[in-house]
C-alpha positions in Angstrom: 0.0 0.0 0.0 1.3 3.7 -0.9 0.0 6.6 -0.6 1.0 10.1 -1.1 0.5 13.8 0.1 1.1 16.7 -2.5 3.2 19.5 -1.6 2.8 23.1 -3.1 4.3 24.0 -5.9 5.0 27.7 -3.9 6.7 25.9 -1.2 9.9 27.3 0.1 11.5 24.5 2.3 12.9 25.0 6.0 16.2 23.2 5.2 18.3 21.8 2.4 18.8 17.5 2.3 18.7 14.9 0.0 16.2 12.4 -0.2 15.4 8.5 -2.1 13.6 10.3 -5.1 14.0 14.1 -5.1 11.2 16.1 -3.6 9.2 13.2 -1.9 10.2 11.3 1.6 9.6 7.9 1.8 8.1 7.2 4.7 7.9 2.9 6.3 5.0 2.5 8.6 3.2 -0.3 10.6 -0.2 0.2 12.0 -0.1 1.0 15.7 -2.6 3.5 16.8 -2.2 5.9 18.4 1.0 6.2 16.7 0.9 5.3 13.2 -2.3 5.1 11.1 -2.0 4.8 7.9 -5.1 6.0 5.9 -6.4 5.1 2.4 -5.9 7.7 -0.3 -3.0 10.7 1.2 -4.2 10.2 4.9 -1.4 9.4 7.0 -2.7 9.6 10.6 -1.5 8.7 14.3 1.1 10.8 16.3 3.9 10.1 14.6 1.7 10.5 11.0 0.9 14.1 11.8 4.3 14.7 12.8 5.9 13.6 10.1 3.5 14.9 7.8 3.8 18.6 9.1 7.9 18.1 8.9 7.3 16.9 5.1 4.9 20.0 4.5 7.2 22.5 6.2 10.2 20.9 3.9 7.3 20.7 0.7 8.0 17.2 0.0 5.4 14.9 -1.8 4.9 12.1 1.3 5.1 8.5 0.2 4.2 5.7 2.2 4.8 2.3 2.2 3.1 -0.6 4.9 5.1 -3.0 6.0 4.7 -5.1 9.2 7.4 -4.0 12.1 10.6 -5.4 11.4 9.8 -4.6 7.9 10.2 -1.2 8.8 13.5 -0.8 10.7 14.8 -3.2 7.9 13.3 -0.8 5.4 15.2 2.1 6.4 18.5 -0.1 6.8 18.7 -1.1 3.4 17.6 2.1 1.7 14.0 1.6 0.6 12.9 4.4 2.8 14.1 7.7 4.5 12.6 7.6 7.7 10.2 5.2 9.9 6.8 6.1 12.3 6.1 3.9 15.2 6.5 4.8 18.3 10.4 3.3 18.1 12.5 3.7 21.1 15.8 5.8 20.9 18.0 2.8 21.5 22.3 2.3 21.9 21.7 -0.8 19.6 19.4 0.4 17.2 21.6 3.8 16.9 24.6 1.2 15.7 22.4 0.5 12.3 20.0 3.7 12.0 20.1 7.4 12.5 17.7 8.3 15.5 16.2 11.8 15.5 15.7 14.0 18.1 13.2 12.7 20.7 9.1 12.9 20.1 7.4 12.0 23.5 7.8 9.5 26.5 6.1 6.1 25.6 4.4 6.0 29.6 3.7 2.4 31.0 0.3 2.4 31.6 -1.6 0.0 34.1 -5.2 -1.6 33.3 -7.2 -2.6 36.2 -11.0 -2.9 37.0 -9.4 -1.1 40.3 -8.0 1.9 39.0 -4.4 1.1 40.2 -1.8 3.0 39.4 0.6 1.9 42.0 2.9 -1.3 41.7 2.6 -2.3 45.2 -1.2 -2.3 44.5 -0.3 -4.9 42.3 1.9 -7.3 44.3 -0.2 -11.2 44.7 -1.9 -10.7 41.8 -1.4 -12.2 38.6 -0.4 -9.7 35.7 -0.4 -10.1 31.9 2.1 -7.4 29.2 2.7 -7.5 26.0 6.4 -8.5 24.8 8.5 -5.5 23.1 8.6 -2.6 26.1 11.0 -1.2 28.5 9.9 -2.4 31.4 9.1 -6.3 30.7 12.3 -7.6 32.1 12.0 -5.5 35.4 8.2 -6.7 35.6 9.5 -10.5 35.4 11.9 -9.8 38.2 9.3 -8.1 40.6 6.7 -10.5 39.9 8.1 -13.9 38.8 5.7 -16.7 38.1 2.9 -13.8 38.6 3.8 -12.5 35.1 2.0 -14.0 32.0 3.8 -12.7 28.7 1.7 -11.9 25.6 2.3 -11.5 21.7 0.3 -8.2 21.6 -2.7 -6.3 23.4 -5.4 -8.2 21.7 -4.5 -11.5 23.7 -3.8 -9.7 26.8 -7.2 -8.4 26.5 -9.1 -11.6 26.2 -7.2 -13.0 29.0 -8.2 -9.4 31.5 -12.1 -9.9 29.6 -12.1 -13.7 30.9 -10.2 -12.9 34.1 -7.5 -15.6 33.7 -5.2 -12.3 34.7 -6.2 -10.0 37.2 -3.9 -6.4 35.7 -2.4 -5.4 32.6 0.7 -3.3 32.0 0.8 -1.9 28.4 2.0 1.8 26.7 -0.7 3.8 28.3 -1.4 5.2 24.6 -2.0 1.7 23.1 -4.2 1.1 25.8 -6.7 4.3 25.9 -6.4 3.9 21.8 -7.3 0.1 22.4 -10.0 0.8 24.6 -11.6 3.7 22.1 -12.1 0.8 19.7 -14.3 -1.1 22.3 -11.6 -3.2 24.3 -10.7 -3.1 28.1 -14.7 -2.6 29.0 -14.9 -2.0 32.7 -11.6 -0.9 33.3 -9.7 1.9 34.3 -6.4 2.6 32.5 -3.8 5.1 34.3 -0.7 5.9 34.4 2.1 4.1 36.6 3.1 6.0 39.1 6.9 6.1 39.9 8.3 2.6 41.4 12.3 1.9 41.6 11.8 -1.8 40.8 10.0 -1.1 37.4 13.0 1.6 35.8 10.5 2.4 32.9 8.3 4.0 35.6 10.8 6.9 37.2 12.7 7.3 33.3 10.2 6.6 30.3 12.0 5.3 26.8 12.0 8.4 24.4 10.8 7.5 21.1 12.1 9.1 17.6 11.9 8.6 14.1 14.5 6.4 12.6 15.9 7.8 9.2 19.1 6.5 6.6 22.0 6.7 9.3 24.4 8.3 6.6 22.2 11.5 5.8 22.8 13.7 8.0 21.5 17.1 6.6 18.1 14.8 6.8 18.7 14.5 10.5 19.3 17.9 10.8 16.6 19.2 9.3 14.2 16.2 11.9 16.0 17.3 14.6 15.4 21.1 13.7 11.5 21.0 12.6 10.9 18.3 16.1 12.8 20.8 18.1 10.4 23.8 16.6 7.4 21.9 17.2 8.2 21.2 20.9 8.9 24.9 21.2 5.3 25.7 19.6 3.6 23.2 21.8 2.4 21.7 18.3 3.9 17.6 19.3 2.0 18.2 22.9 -1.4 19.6 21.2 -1.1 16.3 18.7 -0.9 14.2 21.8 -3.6 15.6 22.9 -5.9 15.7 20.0 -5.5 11.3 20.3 -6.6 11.4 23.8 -3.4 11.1 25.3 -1.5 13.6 28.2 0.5 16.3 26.8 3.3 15.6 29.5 4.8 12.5 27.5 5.7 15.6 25.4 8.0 16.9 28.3 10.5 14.6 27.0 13.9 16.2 28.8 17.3 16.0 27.0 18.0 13.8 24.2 19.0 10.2 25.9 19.8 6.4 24.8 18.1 3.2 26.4 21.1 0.9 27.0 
């Protein structure tokens, strides 16, 4: 699937870098609401969507968009198929060693799902707790919690299993889960926030996400890191947050930082 999003031919552009195909940028996505949602026709929704759609407007570039599952992305960008990738990736050491990371978006929070409205860890100790593989703060949630701990693929299993009550809590991004529970899931529940806990690491430092983009351009990474930096200034990343339901705190995202 590809989709594209004119730019004017009046267009003066914020900065000057080299793209795949002059005056578009190739953009990998995976669809991960809130974050990414690609749309049919020149829609490109989500957080990351309208971010990177109001970079490629300010830089009047032609958007192009190609659908690819996950690892299809980072391995898009890798090998040169596309400049940049949307999904709510983690600014990682290792993933820094093969990609170019931009400057950061917002904090990817750990939110907890309860019919109890916790939002404490300790309010969580006894009981048996389902996540969903991939996040910061599974390993420390094995160590706390052992045996307690069910691991799942993704949301939708965890879901049936907190529907069906064969686990009591679920820890997920607090985004996924309020965008989960828009579509209908997580009925009865209250989904907040964790609240600061040293044993869960994720909880006192959040990961910083960013776009990943073709490591060796770096007047492209200049020009992210520039138009991301504007848009914090503006309030415009916090205000997107916002418009998806989600706090504009995680847009507080505090100097630029690696997950070892």
């Amino acid at each position: 699937m590809a989709s594209t999003s004119l730019a004017r031919a009046d267009c003066t552009p914020k900065h000057a870098f080299d793209t795949l195909s002059p005056g578009v940028l190739t953009v990998a996505a995976w669809v991960f609401p809130p974050y990414s949602i690609p749309g049919p026709g020149h829609r490109l929704g989500g957080v990351d969507g309208e971010i990177i759609t109001r970079i490629a407007a300010r830089e009047c570039l032609t958007l192009k968009v190609t659908v690819l599952d996950p690892a299809a992305v980072i391995q898009s960008v890798i090998s040169g198929r596309a400049d940049v990738g949307i999904g709510d990736w983690y600014r990682t050491t290792e993933r820094s060693r093969a990609l170019g990371l931009s400057a950061p978006l917002y904090l990817d929070k750990m939110g907890i799902i309860s019919a109890e409205g916790y939002s404490q860890i300790a309010q969580l100790d006894g009981k048996r707790i389902g996540t969903v593989q991939g996040y910061l703060w599974v390993d420390d949630l094995k160590k706390a919690f052992g045996d307690n701990l069910v691991l799942y693929p993704n949301p939708v299993a965890m879901a049936q299993d907190l529907a069906s009550r064969r686990i009591e809590v679920g820890a997920d991004s607090f985004a996924v889960g309020i965008a989960s529970q828009r579509k209908g899931a997580y009925k009865g529940k209250v989904i907040k926030v964790s609240e600061p806990d040293p044993r869960i690491r994720a909880t006192l430092q959040p990961g910083q996400t960013g776009f990943p983009f073709t490591r060796t351009n770096a007047a492209l990474e200049a020009a992210l890191n520039a138009n991301i930096q504007a848009m914090h200034e503006a309030g415009e990343i916090a205000d997107i947050l916002v418009s998806f339901g989600l706090d504009r705190s995680a847009a507080d995202v505090g100097p630029p930082r690696m997950i070892e």
